[in-house]
N, C-alpha and C positions, 0 to 999 in steps of 0.2 A: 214151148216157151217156159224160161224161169219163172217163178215167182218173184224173183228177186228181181228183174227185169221189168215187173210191173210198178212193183215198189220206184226204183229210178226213176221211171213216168211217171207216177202219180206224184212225186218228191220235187219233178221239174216241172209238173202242173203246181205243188203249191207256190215254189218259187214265181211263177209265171205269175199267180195271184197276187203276188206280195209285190211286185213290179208291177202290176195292174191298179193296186190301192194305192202306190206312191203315187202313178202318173196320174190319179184324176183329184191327188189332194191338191191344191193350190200354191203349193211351195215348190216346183219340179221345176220348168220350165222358168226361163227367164229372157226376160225383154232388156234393152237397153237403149233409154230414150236420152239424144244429145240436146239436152232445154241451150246449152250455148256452146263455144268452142269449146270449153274448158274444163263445161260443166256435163256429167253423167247423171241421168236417174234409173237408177237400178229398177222393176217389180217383177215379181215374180206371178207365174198363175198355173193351171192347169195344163195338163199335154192337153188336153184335149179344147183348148180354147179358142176357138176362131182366128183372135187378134194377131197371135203368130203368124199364121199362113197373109194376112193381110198386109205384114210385114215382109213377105216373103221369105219367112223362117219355116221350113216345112217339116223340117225334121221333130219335135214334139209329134205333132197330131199325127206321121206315119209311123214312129214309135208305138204310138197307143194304139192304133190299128191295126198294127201287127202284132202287138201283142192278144189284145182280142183276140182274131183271127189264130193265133199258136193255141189258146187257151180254149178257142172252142174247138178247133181239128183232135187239140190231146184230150178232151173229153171224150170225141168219136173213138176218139183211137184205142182208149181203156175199155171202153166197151166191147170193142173188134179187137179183142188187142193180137191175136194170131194173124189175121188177117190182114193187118193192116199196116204193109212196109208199104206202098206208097203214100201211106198219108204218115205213117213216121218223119218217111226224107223230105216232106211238104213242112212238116212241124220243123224241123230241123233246120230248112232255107229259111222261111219265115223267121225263128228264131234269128239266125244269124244276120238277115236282114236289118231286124230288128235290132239287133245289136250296135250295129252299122251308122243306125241313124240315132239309135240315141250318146254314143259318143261323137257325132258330128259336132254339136254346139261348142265341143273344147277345141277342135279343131277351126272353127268356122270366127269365134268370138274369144277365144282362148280361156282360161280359168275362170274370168268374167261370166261365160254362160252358162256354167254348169252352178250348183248346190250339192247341199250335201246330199237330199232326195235324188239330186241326177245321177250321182256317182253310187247309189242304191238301186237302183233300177239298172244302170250297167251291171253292178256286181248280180243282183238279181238273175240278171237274162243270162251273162255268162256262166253263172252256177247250173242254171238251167241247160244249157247248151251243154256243159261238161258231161252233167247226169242222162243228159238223154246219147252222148256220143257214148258213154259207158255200155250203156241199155244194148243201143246199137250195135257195139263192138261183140258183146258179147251173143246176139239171136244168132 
């Protein structure tokens, strides 16, 4: 294995990071509560915040989860980094998983649910994904 190939992993572990600090600041995720016909109340909170899922908005808190779970498989994986193509393609699904669901909100709520935090944490995960398909391409 390259050197350079570890670099890419550990580049798409920080990005991983930097999608992991947006999702748990409290500006990422967004609600949208109807007080009347007519009327919207925007707030914003945490991926990781209960009140989503209780809305039946799932997508935040399985974003955050799976980023987690990317973040601590590519720590495994730097460690074993020879060894370890099945938990590469594991980091890899998870990723793109992950992806998945953190641009669902634009899809599900349109512009409305995203911030500028959500559309960070996309760009995040997909930088991430690029660097580690690079990695990939080239073992």
């Amino acid at each position: 294995m390259k050197t350079s190939n570890r670099v890419y992993y550990l580049s798409a572990l920080v990005l991983q990071g930097v999608a992991l600090v947006l999702e748990i600041l409290p500006v990422g995720a967004v609600m949208v509560f109807a007080t009347s016909p007519t009327e919207r109340s925007i707030k914003v909170y945490s991926y990781f915040n209960i009140l989503h899922v209780g809305y039946a908005n799932f997508s935040p808190l399985l974003t955050g989860i799976l980023t987690i779970l990317s973040i601590l498989l590519g720590v495994g994986a730097l460690f074993k980094f020879k060894k370890a193509d099945e938990l590469k393609k594991a980091i890899f699904i998870c990723s793109i998983i992950s992806l998945l669901f953190s641009i669902a909100p634009l899809f599900l709520f349109g512009t409305i649910g995203m911030t500028a935090a959500s559309y960070a944490v996309f760009g995040a995960i997909f930088l991430s994904i690029c660097l580690q398909a690079v990695a990939n391409r080239q073992a």
